[in-house]
C-alpha positions in Angstrom: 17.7 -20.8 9.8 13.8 -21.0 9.6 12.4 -24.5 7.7 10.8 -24.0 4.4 7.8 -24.3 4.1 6.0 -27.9 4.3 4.3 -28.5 1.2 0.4 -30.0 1.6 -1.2 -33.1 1.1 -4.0 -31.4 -1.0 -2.4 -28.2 -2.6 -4.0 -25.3 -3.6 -5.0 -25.7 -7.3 -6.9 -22.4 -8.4 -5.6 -18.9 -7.7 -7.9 -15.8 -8.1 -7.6 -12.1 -10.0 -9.8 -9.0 -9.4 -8.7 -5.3 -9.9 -11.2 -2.5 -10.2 -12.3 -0.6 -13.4 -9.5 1.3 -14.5 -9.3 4.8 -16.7 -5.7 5.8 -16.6 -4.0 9.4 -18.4 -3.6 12.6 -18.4 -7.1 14.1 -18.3 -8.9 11.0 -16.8 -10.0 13.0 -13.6 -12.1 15.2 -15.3 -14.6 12.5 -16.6 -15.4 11.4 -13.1 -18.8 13.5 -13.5 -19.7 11.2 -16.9 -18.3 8.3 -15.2 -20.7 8.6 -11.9 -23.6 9.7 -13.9 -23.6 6.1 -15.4 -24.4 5.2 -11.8 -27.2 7.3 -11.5 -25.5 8.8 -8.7 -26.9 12.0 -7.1 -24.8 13.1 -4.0 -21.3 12.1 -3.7 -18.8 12.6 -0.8 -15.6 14.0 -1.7 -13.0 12.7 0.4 -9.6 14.5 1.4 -7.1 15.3 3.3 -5.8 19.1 4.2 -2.4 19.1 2.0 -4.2 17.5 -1.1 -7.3 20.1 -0.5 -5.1 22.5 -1.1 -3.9 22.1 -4.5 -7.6 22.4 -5.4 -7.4 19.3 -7.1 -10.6 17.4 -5.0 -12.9 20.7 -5.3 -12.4 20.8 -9.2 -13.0 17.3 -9.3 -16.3 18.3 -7.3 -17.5 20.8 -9.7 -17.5 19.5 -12.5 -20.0 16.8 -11.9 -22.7 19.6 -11.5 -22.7 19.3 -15.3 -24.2 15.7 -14.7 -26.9 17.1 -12.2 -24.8 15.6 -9.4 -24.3 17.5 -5.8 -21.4 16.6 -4.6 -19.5 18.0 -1.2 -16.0 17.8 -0.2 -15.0 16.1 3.2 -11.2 17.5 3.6 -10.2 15.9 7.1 -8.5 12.5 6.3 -5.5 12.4 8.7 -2.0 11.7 7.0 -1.2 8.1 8.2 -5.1 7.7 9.3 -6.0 6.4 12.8 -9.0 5.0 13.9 -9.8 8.2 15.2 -9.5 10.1 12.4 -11.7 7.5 10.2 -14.2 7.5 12.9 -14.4 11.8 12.7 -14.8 10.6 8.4 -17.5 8.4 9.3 -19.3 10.4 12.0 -19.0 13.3 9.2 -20.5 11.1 6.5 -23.0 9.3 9.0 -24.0 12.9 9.8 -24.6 14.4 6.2 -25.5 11.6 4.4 -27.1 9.6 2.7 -24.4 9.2 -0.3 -24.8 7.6 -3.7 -21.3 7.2 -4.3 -18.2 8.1 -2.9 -14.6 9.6 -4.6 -11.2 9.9 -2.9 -8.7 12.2 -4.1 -5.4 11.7 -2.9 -3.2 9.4 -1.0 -3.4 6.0 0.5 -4.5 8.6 3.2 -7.6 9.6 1.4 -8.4 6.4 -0.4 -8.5 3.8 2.9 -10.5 7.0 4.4 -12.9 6.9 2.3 -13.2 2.8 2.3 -13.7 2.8 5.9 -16.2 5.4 5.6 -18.0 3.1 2.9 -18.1 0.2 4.6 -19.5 2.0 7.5 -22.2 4.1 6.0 -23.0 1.0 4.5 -23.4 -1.6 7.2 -24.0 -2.0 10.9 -21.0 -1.7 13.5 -18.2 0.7 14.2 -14.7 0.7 13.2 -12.7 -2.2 15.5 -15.4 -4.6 14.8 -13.9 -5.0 11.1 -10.9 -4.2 12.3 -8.6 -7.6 11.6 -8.0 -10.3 14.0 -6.8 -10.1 16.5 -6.5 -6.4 17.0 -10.2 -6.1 15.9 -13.2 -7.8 15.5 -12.6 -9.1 11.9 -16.5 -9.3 11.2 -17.6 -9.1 7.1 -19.7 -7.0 5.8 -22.6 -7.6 5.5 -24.3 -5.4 3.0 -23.2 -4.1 -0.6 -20.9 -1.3 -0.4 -21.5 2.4 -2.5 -19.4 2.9 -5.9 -16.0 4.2 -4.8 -14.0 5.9 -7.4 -10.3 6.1 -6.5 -8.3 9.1 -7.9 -4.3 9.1 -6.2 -2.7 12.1 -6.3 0.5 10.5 -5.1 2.4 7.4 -6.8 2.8 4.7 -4.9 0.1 3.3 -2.3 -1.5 0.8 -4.8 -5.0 1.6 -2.5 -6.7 2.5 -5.7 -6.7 -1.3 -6.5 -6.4 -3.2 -3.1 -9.0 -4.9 -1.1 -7.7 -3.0 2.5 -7.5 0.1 4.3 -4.4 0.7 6.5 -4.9 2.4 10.1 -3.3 3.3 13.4 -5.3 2.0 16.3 -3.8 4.8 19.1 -4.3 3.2 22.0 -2.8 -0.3 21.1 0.6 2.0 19.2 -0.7 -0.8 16.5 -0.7 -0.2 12.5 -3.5 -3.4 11.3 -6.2 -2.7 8.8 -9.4 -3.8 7.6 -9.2 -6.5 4.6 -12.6 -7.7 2.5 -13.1 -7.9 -0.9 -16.0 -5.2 -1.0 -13.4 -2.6 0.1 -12.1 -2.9 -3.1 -12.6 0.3 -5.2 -15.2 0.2 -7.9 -12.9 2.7 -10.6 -9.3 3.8 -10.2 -8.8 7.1 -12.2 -5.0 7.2 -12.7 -4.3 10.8 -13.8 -0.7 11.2 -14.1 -1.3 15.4 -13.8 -2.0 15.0 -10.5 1.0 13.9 -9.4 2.9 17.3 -10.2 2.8 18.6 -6.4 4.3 15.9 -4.8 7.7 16.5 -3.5 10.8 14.6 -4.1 10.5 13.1 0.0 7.0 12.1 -0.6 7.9 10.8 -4.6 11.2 8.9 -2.2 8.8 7.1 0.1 5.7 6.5 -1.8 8.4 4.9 -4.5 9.9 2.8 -2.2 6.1 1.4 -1.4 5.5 0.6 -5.3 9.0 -1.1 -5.4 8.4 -3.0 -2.1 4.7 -3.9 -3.7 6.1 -5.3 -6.6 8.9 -7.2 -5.1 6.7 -8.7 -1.9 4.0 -10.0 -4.8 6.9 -11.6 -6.7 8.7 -13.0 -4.1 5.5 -14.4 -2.2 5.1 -17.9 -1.2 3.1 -19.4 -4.4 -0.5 -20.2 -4.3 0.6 -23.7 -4.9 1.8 -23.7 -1.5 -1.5 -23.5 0.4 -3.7 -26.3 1.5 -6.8 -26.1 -0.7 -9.8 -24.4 0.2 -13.3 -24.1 -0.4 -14.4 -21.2 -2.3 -15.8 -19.7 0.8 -12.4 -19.3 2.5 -10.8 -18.3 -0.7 -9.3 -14.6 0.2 -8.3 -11.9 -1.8 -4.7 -12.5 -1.5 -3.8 -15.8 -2.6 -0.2 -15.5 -2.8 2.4 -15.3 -6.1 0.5 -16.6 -9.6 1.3 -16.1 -13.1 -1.1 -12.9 -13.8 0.4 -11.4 -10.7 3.9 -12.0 -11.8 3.5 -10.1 -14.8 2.2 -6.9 -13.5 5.2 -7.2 -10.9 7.8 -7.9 -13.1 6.6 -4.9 -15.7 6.7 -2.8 -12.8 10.3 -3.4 -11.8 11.0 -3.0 -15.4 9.5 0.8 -15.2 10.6 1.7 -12.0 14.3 1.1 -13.4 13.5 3.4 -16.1 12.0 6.5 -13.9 12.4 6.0 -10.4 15.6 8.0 -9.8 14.8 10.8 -12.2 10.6 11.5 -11.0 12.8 11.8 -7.5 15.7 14.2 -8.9 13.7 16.1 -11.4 9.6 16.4 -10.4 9.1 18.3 -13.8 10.4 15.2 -15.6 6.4 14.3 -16.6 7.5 11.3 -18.6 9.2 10.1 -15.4 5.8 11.0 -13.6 3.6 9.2 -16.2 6.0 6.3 -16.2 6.1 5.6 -12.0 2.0 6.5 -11.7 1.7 3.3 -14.3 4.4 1.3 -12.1 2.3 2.0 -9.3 -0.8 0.6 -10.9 0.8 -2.6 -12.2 2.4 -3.1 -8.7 -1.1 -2.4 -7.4 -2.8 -5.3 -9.4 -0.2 -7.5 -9.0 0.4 -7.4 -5.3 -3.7 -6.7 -4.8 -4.4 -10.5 -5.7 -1.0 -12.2 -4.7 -0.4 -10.1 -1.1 3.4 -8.6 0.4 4.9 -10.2 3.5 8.1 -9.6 5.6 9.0 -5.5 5.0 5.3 -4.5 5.1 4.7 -6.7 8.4 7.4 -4.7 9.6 6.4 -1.3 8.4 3.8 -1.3 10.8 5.3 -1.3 14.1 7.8 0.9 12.5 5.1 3.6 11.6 2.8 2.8 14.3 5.5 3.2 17.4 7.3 6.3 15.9 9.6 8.5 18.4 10.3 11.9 17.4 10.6 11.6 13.8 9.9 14.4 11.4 10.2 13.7 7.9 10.8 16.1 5.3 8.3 16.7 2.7 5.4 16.0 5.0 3.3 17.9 7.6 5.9 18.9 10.4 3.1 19.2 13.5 3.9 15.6 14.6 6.3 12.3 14.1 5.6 10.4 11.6 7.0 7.6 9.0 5.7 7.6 6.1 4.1 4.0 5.0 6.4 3.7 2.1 9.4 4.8 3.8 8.6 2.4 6.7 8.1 -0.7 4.6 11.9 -0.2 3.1 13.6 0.7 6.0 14.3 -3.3 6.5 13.4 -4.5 3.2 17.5 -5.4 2.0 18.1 -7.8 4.6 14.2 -9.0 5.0 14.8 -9.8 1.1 18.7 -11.2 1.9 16.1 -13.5 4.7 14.1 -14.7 1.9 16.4 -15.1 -0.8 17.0 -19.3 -0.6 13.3 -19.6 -0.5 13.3 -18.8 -4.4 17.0 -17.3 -5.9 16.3 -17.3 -9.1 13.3 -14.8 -8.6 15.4 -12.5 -6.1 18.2 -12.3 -8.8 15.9 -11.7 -11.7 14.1 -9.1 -9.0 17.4 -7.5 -9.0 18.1 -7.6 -12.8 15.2 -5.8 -13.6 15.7 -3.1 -11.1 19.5 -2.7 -12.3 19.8 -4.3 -15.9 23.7 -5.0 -16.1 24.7 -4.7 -12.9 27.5 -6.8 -11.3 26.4 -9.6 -9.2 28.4 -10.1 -6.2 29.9 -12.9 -5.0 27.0 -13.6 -2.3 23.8 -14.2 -4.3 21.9 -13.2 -1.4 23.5 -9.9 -1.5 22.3 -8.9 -4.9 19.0 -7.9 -4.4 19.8 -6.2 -1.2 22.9 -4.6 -2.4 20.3 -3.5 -5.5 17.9 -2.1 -3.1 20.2 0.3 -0.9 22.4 1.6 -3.5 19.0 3.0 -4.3 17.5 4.1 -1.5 21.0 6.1 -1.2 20.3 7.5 -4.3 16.8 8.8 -3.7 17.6 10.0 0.1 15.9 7.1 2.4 17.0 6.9 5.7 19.7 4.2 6.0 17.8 2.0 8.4 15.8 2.1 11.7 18.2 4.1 13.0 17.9 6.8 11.0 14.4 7.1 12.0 14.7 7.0 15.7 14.7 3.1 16.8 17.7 1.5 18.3 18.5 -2.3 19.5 16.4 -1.7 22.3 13.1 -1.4 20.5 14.0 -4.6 18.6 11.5 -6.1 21.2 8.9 -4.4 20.9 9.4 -3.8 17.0 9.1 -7.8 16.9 6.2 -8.5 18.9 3.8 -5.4 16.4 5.1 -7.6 13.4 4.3 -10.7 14.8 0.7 -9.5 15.4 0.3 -9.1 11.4 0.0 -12.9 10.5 -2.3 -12.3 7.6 0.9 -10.9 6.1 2.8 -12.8 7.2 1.1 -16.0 6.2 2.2 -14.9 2.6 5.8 -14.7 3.6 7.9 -17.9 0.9 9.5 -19.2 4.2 8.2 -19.5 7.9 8.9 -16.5 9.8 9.9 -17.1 13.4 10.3 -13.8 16.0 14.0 -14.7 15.9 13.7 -14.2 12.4 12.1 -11.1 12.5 14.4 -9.6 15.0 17.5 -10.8 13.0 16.2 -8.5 9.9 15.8 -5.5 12.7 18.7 -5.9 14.0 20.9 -5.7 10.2 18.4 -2.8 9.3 19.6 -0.3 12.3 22.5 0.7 10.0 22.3 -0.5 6.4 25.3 1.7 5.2 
């Protein structure tokens, strides 16, 4: 079993909070115009990808700041599960036709860490793997201020709207990393619960599963307490568990209990819609500050060395697994790993996902027990195995999680490769 974690001589004594502007509703998208004029904003890029073009929700969004005397043009070639190629054909596109005032992504976690990557590098000098994170990239800051970047998700679930990174396969290295800074962060989040409508249940499944695993990462994460203290320089945006970011967790287990099964099983169910788009924004400022750990470390080798997986609900023309459904593949047992690091917050975890449900014998079990009688439910694969990964990729599976230590480092217990391939190994077959 892995030691806890050694508490410091001269612990960490001041956590921080930030979360962007925030205008949340039915509706809210259509004040984007009025909201960007306050800028003084001229040109804005539009940014996209192909599925979310075509519900015409980005072009309307586009049109209606001519009102405000704004030009704005619509860049529609953000790659589902972006790549660093595909952000730098986003960059080389904005490099090409700018300069920009301000820029607005419409859609996913596809479209919003798209555009952030094309911020930061219309914005300063460099190309993509110098910001890339250590030790994958070059983990440089930026250097200069970044545009106003309004965030408007069209699915419910990726929390990007609020966070300080942007996600990415790097092709050649079969590696999921991402870029992390506190300029990344969006400037406005425009929650509009209307345009959520198109998402299919697969996609409402996955991107679900990624609020859930949000909210539970946050709450479960080693406390800020825990740290050695720093100087306000090194201070980063994740800080790990705190009170603020409790609350936002906790309230949005509380809704997902209340929606999550019937947004997946009925997607005309608005209230259900409404309910999980403002889970997915308290997940977002919750685990935007305090940071995830062990199933999100994971979910990138998972997504990043995919097979011949095709899921449905998303773009059949090459494997894929979704973020979301990556990052709860192994999340029971990564969660049964964590649970004597702090039982009374897995159990409570568990309690708020399932009010009244019988506890097993095994406390460990509870949570996880919680987590894939749901995941049943809502038609997640049951494991790695579903998915196309088998005991011999448990090597290679381990060495891409081990290579995200700045999630990692937010795990509540140390987290050896033994460790990790112990959670891989339960997850093959959950049920």
């Amino acid at each position: 079993m892995s030691a806890p974690l050694s508490l410091p001589a001269n612990p960490e004594s001041v956590f921080t909070y930030g979360a962007p502007q925030l205008k949340f509703g039915p509706g809210a998208a259509d004040e984007i115009g009025y909201d960007l004029s306050l800028t003084g904003a001229k040109r804005v890029l539009v940014v996209t990808d192909p599925g979310v073009a075509a519900t015409g929700h980005p072009q309307r969004v586009a049109d209606q700041m001519a009102q405000f005397g704004i030009e704005a043009r619509v860049f529609d070639g953000a790659h589902v599960e972006p790549t660093d190629e595909s952000m730098e054909q986003a960059i080389a596109f904005a490099r090409d036709t700018g300069p920009w005032d301000a820029i607005v992504a419409v859609g996913g976690g596809t479209s919003i860490d798209t555009a952030k990557a094309v911020n930061l590098l219309t914005t300063n000098p460099g190309e993509l793997m110098d910001y890339i994170n250590k030790p994958v990239g070059g983990g440089r800051a930026p250097v200069n201020p970044l545009l106003p970047l309004v965030a408007v998700p069209t699915t419910t679930g990726t929390g990007a709207e609020s966070t300080t990174i942007c996600v990415l396969d790097v092709l050649s290295l079969k590696v999921k990393t991402g870029i992390s800074h506190v300029r990344l962060r969006p400037t406005l989040a425009v929650v509009d619960p209307l345009l959520t409508r198109t998402q299919p249940a697969e996609v409402t499944a996955a991107s679900g599963m990624d609020i859930l695993c949000h909210a539970l990462e946050s709450y479960t994460a080693r406390p800020y307490t825990s740290y050695d203290h720093k100087r306000p320089e090194q201070r980063v945006p994740y800080c790990g568990s705190n009170p603020i970011a409790d609350l936002y967790a906790e309230k949005s287990l509380s809704l997902l209990a209340s929606a999550f099964r019937r947004a997946v099983h009925d997607g005309e169910d608005f209230e259900a819609r409404s309910t999980m788009a403002m889970a997915a924004t308290f997940a977002g400022m919750g685990f935007g500050n305090a940071g995830v750990h062990i199933p999100h470390a994971n979910a990138y080798p998972i997504a990043g060395r995919v097979k011949d997986f095709h899921p449905a609900g998303y773009p059949a023309h090459e494997p894929m697994v979704p973020h979301g459904m990556a990052v709860s593949l192994t999340a029971p047992e990564a969660f049964r790993f964590t649970f004597d690091a702090s039982p009374d917050r897995h159990r409570r975890a568990a309690l708020l996902l399932a009010p009244g449900a019988d506890e097993p014998d095994d406390p460990a079990a509870f949570l996880p027990t919680v987590l894939t009688d749901l995941m049943r439910d809502i038609g997640i694969p049951a494991g790695i195995g579903a998915v196309g990964y088998d005991q011999g990729d448990i090597g290679d599976l381990v060495d891409g999680t081990m290579k995200q230590q700045r999630l990692l480092a937010t795990a509540p217990k140390q987290v050896t490769e033994d460790d990790v391939a112990e959670v891989y190994r339960r997850s093959i077959d959950l049920w």
